[in-house]
Biotite code that builds the C-alpha atoms (Angstrom):
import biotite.structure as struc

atoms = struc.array([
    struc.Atom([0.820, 7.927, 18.237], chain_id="A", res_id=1, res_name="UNK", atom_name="CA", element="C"),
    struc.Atom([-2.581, 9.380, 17.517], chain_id="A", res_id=2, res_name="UNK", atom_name="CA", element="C"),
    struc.Atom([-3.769, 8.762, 13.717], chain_id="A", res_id=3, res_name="UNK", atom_name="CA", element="C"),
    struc.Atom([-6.614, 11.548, 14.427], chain_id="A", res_id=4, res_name="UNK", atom_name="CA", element="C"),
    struc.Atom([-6.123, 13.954, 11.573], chain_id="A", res_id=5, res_name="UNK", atom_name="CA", element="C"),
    struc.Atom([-2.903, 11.951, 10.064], chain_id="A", res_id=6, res_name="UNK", atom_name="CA", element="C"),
    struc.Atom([-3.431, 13.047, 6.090], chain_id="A", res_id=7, res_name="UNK", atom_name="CA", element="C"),
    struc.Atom([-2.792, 9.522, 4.443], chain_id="A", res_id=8, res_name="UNK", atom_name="CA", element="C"),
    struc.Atom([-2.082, 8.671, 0.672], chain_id="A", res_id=9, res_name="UNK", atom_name="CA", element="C"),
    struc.Atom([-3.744, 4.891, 0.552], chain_id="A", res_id=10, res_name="UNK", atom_name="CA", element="C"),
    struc.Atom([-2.930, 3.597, -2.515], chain_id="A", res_id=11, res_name="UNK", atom_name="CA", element="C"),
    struc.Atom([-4.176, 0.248, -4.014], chain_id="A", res_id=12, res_name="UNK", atom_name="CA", element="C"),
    struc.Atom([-2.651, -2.100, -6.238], chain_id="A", res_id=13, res_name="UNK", atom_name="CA", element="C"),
    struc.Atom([-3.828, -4.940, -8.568], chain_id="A", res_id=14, res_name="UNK", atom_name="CA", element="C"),
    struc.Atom([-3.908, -7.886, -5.736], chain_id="A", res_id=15, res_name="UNK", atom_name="CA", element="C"),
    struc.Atom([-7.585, -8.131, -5.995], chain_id="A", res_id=16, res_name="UNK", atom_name="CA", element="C"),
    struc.Atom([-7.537, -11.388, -3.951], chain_id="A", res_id=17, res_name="UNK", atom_name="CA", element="C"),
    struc.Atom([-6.884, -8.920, -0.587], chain_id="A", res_id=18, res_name="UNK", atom_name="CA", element="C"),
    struc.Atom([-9.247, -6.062, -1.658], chain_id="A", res_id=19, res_name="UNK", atom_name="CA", element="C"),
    struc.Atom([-12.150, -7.807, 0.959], chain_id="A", res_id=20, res_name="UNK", atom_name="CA", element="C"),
    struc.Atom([-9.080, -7.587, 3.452], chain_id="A", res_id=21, res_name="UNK", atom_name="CA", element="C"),
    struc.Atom([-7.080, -4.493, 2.800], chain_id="A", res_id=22, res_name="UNK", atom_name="CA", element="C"),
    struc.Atom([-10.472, -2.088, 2.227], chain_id="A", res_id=23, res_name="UNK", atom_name="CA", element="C"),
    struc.Atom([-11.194, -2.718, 5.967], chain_id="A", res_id=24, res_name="UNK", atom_name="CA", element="C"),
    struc.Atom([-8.350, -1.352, 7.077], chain_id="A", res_id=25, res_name="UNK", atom_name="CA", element="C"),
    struc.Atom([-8.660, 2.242, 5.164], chain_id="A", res_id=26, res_name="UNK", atom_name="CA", element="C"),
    struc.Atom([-12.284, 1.978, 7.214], chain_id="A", res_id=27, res_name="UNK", atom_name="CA", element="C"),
    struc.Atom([-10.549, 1.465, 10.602], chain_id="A", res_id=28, res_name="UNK", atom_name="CA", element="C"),
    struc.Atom([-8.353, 4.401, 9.791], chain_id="A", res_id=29, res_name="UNK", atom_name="CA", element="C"),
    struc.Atom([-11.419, 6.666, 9.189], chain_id="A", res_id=30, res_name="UNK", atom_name="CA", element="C"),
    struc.Atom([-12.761, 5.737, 12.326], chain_id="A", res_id=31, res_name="UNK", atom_name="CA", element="C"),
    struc.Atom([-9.346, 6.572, 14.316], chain_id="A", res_id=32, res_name="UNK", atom_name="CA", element="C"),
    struc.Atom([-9.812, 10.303, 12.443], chain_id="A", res_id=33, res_name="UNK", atom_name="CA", element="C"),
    struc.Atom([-7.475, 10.009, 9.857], chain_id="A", res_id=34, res_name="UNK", atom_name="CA", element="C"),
    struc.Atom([-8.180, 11.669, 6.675], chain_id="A", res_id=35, res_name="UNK", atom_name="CA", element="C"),
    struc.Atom([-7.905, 9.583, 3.704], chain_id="A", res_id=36, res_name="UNK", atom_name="CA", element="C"),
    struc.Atom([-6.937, 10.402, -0.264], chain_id="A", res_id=37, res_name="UNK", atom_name="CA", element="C"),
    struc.Atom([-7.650, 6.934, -1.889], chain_id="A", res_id=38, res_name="UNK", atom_name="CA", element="C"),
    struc.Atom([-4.885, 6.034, -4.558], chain_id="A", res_id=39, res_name="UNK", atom_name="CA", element="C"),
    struc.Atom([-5.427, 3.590, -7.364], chain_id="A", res_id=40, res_name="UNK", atom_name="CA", element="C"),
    struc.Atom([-3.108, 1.917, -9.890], chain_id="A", res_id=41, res_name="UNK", atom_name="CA", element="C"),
    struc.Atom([-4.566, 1.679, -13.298], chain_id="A", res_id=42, res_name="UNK", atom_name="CA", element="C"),
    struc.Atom([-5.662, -1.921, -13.369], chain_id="A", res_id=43, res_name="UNK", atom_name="CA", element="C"),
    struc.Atom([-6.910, -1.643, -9.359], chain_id="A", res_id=44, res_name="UNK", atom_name="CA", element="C"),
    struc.Atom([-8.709, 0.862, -10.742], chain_id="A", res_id=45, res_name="UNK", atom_name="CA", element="C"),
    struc.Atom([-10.544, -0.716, -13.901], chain_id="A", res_id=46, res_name="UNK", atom_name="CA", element="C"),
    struc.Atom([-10.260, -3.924, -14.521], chain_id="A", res_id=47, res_name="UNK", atom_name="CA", element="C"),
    struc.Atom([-13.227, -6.632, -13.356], chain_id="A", res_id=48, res_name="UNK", atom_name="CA", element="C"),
    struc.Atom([-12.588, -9.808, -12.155], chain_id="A", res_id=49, res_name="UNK", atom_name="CA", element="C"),
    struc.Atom([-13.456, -12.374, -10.545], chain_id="A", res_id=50, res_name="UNK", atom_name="CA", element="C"),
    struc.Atom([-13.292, -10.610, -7.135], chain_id="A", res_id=51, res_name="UNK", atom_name="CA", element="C"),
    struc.Atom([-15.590, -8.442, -8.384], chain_id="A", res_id=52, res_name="UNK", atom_name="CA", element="C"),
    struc.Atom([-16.524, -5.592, -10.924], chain_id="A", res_id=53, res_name="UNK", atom_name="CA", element="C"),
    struc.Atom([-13.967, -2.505, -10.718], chain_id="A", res_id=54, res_name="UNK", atom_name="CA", element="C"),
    struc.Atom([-17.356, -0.249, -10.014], chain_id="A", res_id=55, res_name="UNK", atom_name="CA", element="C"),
    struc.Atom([-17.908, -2.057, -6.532], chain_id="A", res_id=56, res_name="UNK", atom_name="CA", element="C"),
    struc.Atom([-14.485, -1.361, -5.636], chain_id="A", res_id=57, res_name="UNK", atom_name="CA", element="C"),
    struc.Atom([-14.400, 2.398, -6.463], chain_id="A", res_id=58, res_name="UNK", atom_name="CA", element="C"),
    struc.Atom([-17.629, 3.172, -4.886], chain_id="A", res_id=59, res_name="UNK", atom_name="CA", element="C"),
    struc.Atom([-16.460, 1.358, -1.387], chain_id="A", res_id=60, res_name="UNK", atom_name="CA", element="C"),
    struc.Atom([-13.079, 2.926, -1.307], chain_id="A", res_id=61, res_name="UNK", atom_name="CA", element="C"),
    struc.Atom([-15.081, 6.362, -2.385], chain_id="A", res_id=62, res_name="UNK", atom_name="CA", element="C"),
    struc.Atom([-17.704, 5.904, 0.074], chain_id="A", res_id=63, res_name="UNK", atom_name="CA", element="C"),
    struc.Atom([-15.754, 5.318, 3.172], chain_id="A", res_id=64, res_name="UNK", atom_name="CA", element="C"),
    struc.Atom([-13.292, 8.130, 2.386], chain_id="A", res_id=65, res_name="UNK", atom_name="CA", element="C"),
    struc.Atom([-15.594, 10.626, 1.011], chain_id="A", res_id=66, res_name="UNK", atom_name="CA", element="C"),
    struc.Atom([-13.471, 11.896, -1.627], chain_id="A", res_id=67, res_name="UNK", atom_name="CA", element="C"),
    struc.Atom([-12.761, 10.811, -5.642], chain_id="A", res_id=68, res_name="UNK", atom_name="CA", element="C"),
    struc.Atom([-10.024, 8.801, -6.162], chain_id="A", res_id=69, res_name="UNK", atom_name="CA", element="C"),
    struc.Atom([-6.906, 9.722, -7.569], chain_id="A", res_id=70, res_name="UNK", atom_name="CA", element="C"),
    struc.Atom([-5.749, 7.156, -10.594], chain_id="A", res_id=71, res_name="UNK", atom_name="CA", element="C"),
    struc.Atom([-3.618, 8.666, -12.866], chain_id="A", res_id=72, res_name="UNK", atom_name="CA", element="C"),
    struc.Atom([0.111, 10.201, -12.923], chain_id="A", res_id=73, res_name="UNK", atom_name="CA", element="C"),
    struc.Atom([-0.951, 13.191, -13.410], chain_id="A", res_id=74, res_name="UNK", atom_name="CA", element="C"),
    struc.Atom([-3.654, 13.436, -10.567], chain_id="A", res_id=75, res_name="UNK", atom_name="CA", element="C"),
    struc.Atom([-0.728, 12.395, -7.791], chain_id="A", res_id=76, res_name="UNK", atom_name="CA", element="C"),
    struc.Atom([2.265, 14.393, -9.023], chain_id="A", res_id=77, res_name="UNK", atom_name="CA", element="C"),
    struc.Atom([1.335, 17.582, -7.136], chain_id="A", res_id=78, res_name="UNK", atom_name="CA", element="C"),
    struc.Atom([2.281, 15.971, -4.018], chain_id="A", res_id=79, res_name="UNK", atom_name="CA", element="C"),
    struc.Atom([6.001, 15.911, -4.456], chain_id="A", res_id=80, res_name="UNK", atom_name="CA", element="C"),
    struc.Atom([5.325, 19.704, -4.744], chain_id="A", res_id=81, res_name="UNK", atom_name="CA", element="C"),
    struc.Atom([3.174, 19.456, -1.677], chain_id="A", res_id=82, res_name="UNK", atom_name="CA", element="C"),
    struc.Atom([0.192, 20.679, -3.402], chain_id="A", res_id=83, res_name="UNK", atom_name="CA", element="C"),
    struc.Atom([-1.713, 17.058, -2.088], chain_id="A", res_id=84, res_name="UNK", atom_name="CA", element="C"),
    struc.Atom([0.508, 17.453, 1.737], chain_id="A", res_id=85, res_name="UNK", atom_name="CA", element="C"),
    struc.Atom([0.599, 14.310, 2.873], chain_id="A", res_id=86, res_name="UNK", atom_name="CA", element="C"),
    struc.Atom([1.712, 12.819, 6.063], chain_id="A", res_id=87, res_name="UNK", atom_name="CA", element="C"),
    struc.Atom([2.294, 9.093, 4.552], chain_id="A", res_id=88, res_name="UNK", atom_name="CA", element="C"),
    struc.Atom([1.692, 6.921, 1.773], chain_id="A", res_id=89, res_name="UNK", atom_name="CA", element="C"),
    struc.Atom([0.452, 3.350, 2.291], chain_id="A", res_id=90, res_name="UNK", atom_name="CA", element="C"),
    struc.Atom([0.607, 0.992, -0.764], chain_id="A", res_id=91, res_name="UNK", atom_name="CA", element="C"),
    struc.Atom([-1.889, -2.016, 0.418], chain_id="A", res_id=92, res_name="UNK", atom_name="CA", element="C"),
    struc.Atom([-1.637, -4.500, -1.404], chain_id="A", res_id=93, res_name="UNK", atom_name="CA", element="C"),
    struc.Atom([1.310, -4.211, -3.415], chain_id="A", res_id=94, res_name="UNK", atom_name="CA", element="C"),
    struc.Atom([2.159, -6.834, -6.198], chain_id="A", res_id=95, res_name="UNK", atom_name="CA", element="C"),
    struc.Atom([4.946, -8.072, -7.435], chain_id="A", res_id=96, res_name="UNK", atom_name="CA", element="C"),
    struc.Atom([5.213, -5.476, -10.694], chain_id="A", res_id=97, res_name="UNK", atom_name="CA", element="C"),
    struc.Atom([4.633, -2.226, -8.018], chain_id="A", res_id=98, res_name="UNK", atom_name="CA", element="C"),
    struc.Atom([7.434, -3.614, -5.647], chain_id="A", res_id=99, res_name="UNK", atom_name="CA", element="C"),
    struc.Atom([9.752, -3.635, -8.796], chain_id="A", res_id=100, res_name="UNK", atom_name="CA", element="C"),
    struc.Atom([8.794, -0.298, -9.873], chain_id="A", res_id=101, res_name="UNK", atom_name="CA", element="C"),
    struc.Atom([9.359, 1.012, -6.079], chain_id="A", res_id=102, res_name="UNK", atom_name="CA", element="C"),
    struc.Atom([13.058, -0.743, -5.886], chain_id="A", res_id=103, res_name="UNK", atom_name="CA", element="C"),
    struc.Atom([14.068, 0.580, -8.834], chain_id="A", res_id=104, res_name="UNK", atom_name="CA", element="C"),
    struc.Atom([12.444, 3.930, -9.405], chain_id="A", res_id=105, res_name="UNK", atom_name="CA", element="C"),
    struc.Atom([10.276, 3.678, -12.105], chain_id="A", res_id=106, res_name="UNK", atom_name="CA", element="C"),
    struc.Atom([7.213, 5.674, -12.404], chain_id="A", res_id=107, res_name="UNK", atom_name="CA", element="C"),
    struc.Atom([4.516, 3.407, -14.774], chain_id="A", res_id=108, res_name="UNK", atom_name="CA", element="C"),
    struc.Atom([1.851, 4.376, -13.065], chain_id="A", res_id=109, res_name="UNK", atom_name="CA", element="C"),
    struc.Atom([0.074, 6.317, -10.190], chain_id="A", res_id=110, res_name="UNK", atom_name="CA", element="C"),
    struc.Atom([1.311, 4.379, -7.438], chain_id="A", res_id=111, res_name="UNK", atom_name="CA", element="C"),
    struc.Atom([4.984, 4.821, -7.667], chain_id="A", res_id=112, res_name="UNK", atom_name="CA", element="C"),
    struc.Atom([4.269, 7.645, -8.720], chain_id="A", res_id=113, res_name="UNK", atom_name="CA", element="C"),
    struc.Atom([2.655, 9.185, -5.380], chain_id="A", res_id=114, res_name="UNK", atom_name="CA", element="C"),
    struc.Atom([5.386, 6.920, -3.805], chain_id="A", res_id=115, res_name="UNK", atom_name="CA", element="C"),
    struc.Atom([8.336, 8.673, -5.319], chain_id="A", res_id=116, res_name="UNK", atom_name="CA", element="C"),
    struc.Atom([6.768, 12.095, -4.851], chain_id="A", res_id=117, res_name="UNK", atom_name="CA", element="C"),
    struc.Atom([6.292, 11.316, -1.407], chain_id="A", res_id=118, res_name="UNK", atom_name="CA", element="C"),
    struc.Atom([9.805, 9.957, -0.871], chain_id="A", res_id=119, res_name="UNK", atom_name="CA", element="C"),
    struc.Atom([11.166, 13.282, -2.395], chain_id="A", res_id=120, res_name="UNK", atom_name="CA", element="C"),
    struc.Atom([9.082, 15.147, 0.155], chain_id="A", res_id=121, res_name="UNK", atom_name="CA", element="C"),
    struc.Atom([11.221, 13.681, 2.806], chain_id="A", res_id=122, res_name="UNK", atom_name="CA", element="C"),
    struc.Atom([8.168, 11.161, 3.730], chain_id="A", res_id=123, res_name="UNK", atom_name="CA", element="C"),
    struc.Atom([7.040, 7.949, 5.053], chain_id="A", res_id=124, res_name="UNK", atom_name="CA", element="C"),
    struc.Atom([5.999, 5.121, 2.690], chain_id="A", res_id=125, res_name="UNK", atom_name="CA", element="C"),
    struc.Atom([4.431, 2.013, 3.765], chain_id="A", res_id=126, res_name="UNK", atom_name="CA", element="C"),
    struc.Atom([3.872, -1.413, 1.759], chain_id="A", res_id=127, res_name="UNK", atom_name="CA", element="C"),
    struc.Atom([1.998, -4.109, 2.536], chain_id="A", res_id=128, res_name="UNK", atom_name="CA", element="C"),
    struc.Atom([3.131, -6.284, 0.391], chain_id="A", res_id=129, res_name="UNK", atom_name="CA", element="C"),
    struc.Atom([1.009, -8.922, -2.095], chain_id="A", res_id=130, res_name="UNK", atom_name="CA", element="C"),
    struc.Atom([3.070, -11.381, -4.760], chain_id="A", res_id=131, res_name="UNK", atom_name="CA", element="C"),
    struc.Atom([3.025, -14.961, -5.743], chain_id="A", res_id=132, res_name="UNK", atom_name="CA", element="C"),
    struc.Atom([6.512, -14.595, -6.164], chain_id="A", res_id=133, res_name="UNK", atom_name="CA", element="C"),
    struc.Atom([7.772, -13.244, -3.203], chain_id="A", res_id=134, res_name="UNK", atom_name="CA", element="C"),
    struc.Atom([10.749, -15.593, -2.330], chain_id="A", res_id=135, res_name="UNK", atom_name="CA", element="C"),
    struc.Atom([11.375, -15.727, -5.859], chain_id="A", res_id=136, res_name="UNK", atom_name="CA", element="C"),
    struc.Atom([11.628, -13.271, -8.764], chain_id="A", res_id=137, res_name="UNK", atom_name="CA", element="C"),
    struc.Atom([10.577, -10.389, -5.937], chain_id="A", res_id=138, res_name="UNK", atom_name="CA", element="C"),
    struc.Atom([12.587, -11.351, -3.023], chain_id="A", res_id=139, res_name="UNK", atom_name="CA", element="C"),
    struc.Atom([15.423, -9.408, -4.822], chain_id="A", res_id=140, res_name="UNK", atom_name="CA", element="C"),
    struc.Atom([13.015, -6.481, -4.723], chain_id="A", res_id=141, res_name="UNK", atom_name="CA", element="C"),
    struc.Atom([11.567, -6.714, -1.361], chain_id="A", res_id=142, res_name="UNK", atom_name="CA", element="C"),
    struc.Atom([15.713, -6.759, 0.181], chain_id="A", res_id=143, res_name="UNK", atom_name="CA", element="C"),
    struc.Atom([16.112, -3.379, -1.706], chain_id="A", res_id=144, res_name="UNK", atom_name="CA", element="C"),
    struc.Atom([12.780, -1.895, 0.216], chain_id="A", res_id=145, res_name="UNK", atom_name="CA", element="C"),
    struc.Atom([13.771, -3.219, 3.317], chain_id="A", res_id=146, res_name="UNK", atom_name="CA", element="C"),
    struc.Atom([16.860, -1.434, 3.153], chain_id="A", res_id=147, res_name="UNK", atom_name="CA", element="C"),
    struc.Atom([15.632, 1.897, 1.326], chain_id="A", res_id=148, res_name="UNK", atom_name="CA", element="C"),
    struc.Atom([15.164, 5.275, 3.579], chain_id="A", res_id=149, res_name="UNK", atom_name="CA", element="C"),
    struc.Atom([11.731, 6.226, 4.730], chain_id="A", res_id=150, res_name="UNK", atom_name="CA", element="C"),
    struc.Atom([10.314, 2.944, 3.642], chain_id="A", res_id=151, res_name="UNK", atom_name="CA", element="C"),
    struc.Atom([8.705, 0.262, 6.212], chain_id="A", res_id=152, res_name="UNK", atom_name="CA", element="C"),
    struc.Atom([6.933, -2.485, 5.580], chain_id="A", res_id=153, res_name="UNK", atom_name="CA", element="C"),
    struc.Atom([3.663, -4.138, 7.204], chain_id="A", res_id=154, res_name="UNK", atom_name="CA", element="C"),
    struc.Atom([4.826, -7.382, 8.692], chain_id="A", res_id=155, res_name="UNK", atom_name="CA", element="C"),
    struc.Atom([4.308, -10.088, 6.451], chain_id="A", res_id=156, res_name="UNK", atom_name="CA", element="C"),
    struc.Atom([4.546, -13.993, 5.903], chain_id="A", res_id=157, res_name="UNK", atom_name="CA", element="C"),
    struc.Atom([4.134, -16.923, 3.532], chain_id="A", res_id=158, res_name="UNK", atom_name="CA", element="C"),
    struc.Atom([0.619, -17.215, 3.105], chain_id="A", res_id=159, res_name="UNK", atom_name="CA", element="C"),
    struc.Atom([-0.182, -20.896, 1.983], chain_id="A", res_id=160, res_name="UNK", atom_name="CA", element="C"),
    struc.Atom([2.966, -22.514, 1.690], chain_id="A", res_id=161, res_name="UNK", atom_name="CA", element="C"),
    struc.Atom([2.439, -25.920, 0.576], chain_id="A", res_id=162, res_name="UNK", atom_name="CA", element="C"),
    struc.Atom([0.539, -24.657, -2.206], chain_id="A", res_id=163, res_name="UNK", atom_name="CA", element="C"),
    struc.Atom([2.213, -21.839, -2.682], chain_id="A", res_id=164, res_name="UNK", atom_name="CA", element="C"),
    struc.Atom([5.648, -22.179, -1.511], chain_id="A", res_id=165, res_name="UNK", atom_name="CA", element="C"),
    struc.Atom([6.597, -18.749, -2.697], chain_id="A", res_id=166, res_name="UNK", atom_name="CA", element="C"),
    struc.Atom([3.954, -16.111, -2.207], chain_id="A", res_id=167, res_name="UNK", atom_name="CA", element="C"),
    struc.Atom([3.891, -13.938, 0.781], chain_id="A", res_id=168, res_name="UNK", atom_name="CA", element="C"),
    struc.Atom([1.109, -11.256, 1.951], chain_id="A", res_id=169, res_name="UNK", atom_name="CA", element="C"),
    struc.Atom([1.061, -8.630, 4.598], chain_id="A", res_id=170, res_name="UNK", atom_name="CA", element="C"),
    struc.Atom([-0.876, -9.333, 7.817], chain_id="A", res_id=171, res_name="UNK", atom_name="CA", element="C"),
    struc.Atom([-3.370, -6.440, 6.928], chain_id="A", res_id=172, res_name="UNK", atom_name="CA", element="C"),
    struc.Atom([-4.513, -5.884, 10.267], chain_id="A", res_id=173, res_name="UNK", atom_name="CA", element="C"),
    struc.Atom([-0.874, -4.160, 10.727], chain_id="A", res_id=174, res_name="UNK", atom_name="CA", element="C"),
    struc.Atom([-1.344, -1.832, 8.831], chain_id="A", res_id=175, res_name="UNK", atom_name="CA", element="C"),
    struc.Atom([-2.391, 1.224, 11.220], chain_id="A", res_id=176, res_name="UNK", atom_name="CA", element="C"),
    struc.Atom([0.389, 0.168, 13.466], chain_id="A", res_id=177, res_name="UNK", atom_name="CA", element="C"),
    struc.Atom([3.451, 0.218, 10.903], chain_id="A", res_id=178, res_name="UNK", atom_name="CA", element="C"),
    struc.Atom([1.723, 3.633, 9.913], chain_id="A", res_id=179, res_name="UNK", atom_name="CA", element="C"),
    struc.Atom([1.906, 4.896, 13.338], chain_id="A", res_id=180, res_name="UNK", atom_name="CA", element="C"),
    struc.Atom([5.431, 3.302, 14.025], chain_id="A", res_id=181, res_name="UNK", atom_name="CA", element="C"),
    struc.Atom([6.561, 4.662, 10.509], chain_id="A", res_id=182, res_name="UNK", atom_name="CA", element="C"),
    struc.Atom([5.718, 8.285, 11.531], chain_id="A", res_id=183, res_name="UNK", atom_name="CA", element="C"),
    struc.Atom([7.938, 8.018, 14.512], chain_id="A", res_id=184, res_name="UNK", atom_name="CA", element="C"),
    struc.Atom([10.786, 6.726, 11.809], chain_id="A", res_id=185, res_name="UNK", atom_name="CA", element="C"),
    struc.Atom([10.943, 3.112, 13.489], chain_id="A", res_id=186, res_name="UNK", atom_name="CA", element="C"),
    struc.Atom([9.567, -0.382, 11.518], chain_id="A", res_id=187, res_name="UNK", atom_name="CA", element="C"),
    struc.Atom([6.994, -1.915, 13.665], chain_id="A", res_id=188, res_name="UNK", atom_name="CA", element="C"),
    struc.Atom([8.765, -5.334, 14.603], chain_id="A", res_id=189, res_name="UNK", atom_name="CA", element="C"),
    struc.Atom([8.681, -8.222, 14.628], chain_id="A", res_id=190, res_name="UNK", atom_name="CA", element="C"),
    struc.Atom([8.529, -7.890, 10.362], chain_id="A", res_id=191, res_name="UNK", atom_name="CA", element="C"),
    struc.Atom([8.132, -11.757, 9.755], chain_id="A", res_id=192, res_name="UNK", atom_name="CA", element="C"),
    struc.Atom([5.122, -13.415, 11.064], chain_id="A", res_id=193, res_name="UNK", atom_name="CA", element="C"),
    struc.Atom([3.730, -16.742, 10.150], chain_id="A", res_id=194, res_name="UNK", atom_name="CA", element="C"),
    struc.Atom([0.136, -17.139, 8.504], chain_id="A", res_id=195, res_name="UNK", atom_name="CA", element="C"),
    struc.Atom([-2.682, -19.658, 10.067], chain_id="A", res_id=196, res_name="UNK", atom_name="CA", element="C"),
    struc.Atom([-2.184, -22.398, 8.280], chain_id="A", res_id=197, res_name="UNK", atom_name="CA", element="C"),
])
């Protein structure tokens, strides 16, 4: 499937570890024509760290998609009415606290937000998925997204496991395929892939 002209809702979570990775990606997809609205959860979105000040950030993601990014509630809720028509919505990365929100339908913050508007419209959403805990306190989370309609996930694996025996993180470079595959209705396989170690 061609991406050329694709409207995608990117949205960007407080992983700030896989910003240098994940803001790659929402180039590549401007390059293969699709047209981007940036998406940023509060923290993402504000907070500095020591991956960087939040300013740098904004002004990449801003730059590469041309437009202002969207960072509150209220700036995403038109698109459940389809006033902001989107073909998908991409969460990359997504941490632990957004894949709890997503499994069980909360709406704290921009992100789930555009996700559950999105999911109302009858729409993909994709998650790459970011969390310390992920074969822990968000595995539980993770099975419910596997197994919840119009959701697919970028394939993923444990990241350092004999450091961290129970974080997993999305192979990034995925993520225009799973978008592509997602669009079609089918999760780009195989889901579980080993990191480098």
């Amino acid at each position: 499937m061609d991406l050329k002209g694709k409207k995608i809702g990117f949205c960007l979570t407080g992983s700030f570890c896989t910003f240098d990775k994940v803001i790659p990606q929402i180039e590549r997809l401007v390059e293969m024509g699709a047209d981007i609205v940036p998406i940023m959860s509060h923290n993402a979105y504000s907070w500095d760290t020591k991956f960087g000040p939040a300013e740098k950030w904004r002004k990449m993601i801003e730059e590469i998609t041309g437009k202002k990014i969207l960072h509150t509630i209220v700036e995403v809720e038109p698109i459940g009415p389809g006033k902001i028509p989107l073909d998908v919505v991409v969460v990359a990365p997504a941490t632990g606290n957004t894949l709890a929100a997503l499994a069980n339908g909360l709406t704290n913050g921009p992100v789930p937000m555009a996700c559950k508007a999105h999911w109302r419209n009858g729409k993909p959403v994709v998650i790459a998925i970011s969390t310390n805990d992920g074969l822990g306190a968000s595995a539980k989370n993770i099975g419910i997204l596997h197994d919840k309609a119009l959701t697919f996930m970028v394939p993923y694996g444990q990241d350092n496991p004999h450091k961290k025996e129970k974080s997993l993180v999305a192979h990034f470079e995925y993520i225009p395929d799973t978008i592509k595959a997602a669009l079609e209705g089918k999760q780009f396989q195989p889901v579980l892939i080993p990191h480098a170690f």
